[in-house]
Legacy VTK file of the C-alpha trace (Angstrom):
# vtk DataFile Version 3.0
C-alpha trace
ASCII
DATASET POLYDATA
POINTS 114 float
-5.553 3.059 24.461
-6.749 3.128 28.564
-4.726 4.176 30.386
-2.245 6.453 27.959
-2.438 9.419 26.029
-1.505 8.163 23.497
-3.556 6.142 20.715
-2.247 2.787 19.319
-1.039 4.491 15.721
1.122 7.668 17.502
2.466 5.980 21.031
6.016 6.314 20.662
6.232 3.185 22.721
4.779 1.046 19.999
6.300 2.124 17.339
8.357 -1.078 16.803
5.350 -3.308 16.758
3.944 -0.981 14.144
6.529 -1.323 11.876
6.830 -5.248 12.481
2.795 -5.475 11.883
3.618 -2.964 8.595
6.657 -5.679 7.191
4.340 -8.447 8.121
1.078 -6.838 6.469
3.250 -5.828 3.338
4.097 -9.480 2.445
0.961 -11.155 3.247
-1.474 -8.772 2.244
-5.362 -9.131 3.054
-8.041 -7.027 3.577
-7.751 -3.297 2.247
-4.651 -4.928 0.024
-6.515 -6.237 -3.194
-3.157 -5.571 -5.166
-1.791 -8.691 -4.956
-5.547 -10.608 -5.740
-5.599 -8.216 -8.731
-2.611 -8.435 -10.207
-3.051 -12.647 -9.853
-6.088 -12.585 -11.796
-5.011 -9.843 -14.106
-2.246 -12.596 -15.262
-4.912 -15.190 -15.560
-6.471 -13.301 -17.696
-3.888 -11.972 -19.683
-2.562 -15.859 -20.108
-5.969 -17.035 -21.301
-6.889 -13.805 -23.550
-3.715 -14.613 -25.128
-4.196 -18.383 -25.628
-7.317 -17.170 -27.200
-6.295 -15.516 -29.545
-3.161 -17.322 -30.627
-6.166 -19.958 -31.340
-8.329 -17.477 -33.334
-10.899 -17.582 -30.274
-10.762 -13.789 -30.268
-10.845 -11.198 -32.968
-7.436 -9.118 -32.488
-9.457 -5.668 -32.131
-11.080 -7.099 -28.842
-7.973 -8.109 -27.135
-6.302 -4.980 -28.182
-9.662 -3.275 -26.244
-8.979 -5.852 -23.476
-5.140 -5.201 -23.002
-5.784 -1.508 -23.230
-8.585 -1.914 -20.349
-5.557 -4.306 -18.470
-2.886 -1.145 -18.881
-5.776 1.390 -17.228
-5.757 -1.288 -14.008
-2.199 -1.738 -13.882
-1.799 2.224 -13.425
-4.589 2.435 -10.687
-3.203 -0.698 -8.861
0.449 1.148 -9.033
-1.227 4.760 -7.883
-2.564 2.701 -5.054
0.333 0.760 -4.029
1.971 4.047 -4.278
-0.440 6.438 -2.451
-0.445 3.631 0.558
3.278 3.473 0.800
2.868 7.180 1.172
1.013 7.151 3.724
2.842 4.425 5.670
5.694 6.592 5.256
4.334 9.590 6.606
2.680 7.981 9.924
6.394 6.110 10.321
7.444 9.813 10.165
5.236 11.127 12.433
5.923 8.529 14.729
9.705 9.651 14.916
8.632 13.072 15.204
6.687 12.219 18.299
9.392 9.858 19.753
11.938 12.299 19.446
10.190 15.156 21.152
9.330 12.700 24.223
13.292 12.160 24.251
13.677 15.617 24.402
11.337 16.143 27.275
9.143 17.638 25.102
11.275 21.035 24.973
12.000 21.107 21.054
8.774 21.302 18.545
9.176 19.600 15.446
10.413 21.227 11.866
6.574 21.771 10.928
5.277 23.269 13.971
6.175 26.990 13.901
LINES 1 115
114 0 1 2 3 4 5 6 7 8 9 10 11 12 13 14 15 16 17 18 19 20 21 22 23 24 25 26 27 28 29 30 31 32 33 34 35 36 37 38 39 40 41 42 43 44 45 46 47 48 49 50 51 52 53 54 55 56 57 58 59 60 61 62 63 64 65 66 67 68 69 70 71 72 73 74 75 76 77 78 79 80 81 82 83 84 85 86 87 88 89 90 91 92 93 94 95 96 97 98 99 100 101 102 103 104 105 106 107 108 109 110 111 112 113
């Protein structure tokens, strides 16, 4: 950012409009968030497959193949929703970190610098 030494994601004095933008990205979603998208389709699908074959539109070996293909998704989307919670966490973290050693006057180093 001009004029600071700090960038947008690690000034200490933005860290509250961080977080709000984090809460307000979290429940809409949007681009880099196809989680939501996915898992609305995946239901689509899952509805119709299953309509199908209730009505004998689908031999039960080929929705068994689908629903196992649906299971292998629904893991990745989960790893993903769980990797970027990780890493919201961790810059959230990092954040503090930095905040706190400004309060400080920048005497104390954090727990991981040695």
């Amino acid at each position: 950012m001009e004029g600071s030494t700090w960038c947008f994601n690690h000034d200490p004095a933005k860290a509250q409009e961080r977080s709000a933008n984090a809460r307000k990205g979290g429940r809409t979603g949007g681009r880099g968030r196809g989680g939501l998208d996915e898992t609305t389709q995946a239901k689509k699908y899952i509805r119709g497959l299953v309509v199908q074959l209730l009505n004998g539109g689908v031999q039960r070996e080929v929705a068994t193949a689908c629903f196992m293909g649906l299971n292998v998704l629904a893991r990745y989307v989960e790893l993903e929703r769980r990797i970027r919670e990780s890493d919201e966490l961790e810059a959230r973290i990092e954040a503090l970190e930095v905040r706190q050693r400004l309060e400080a006057g920048g005497n104390r180093r954090s727990w991981h610098h040695r």
